[in-house]
C-alpha positions in Angstrom: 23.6 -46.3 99.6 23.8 -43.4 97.2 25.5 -42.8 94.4 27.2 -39.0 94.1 26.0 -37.2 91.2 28.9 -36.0 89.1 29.0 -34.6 85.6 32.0 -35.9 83.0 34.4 -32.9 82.9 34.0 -33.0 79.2 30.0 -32.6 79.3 31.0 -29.4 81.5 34.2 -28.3 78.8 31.2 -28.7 75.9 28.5 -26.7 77.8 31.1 -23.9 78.3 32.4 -23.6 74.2 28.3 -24.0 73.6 27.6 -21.0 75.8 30.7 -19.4 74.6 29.5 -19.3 70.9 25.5 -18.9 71.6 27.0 -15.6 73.4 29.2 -14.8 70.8 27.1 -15.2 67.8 24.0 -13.5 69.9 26.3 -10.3 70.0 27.5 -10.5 66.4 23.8 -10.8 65.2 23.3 -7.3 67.6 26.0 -5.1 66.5 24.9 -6.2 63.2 21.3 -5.8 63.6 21.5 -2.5 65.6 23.5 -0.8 61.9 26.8 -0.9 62.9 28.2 -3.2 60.0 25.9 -1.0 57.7 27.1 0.0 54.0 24.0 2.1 53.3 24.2 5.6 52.5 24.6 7.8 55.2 21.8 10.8 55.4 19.4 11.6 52.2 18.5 15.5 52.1 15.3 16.8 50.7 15.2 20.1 48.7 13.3 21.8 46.4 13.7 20.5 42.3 12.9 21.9 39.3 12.1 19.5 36.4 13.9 20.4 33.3 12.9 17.7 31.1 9.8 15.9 31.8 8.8 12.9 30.5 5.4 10.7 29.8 5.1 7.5 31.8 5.4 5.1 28.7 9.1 4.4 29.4 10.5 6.7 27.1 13.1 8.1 28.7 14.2 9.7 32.3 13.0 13.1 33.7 15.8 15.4 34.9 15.8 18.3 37.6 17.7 21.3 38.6 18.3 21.7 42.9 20.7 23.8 45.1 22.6 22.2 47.6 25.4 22.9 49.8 28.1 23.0 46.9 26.0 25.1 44.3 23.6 24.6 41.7 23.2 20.6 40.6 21.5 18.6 37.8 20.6 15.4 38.1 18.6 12.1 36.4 15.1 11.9 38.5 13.8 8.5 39.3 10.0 9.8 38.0 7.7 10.4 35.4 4.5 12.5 34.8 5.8 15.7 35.7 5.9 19.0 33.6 8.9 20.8 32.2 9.0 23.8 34.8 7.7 22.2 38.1 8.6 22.1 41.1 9.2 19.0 43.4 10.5 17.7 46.9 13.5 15.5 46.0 15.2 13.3 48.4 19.2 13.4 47.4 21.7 10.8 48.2 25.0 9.5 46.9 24.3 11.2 43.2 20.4 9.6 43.5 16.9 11.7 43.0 14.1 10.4 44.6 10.7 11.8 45.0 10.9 12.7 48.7 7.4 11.4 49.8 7.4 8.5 47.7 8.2 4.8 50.0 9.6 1.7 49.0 8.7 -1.1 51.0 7.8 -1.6 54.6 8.0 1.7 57.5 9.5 -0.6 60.0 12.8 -1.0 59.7 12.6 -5.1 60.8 16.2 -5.9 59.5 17.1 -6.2 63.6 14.4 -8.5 64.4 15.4 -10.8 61.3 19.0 -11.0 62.5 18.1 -11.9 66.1 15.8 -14.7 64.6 17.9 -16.0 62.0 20.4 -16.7 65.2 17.5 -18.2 67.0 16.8 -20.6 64.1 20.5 -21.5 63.6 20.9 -22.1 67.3 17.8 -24.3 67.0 19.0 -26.1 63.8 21.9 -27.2 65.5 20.5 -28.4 68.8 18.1 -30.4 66.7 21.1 -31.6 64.8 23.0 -32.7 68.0 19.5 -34.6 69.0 18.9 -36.8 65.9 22.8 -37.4 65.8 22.0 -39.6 69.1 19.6 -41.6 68.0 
């Protein structure tokens, strides 16, 4: 004689809250990932500079430049040194900053939405390893 196979109503209730969250947190992690919880600046326009007061690169002190933008004629502190009074340089401007606009800082792959989706992988993980060893 068999026995039916049947599964506990509350192994079925906890299967449906853990799929419930894995798909909840999985599109938290994408909206997030994809920039649309973002606090960053919005756009950085390059322009022409002039350097008005250049400085040595021994720390003593900050360059500053001269560009035209949209509302007129601006002066601003330049993130650089090296460069002679009188020069003229591609700035990147955004939210009151002057960057050199070919200079980089870190990596050219933006990876921020792989790290998300992975950091949600390994805190699914963590817990179903969690749940395992609380069994034993």
């Amino acid at each position: 004689m068999r026995v039916p196979f049947a599964i506990p109503a509350s192994a079925v209730k906890l299967a449906a809250v853990a799929a419930f969250s894995v798909i909840v947190a999985l599109g938290l992690a994408f909206g997030g990932a994809l920039g649309h919880w973002s606090s960053g600046p919005e756009t950085a326009t390059t322009v022409s500079a002039t350097v008005l007061a250049g400085v040595p690169c021994d720390g003593s002190g900050q360059e500053r430049v001269s560009y035209v933008t949209d509302g007129g004629k601006q002066e601003a502190f330049f993130d650089a040194c090296g460069h002679e009074s009188g020069e003229t340089v591609e700035v990147t401007v955004g939210d009151g900053v002057v960057h050199l606009a070919r200079a980089t800082t870190g990596a050219t792959l933006d990876a921020r939405p792989f790290a998300v989706v992975l950091l949600v992988f390994a805190g699914i993980a963590g817990a179903g390893f969690t749940q395992l060893k609380r069994r034993d």
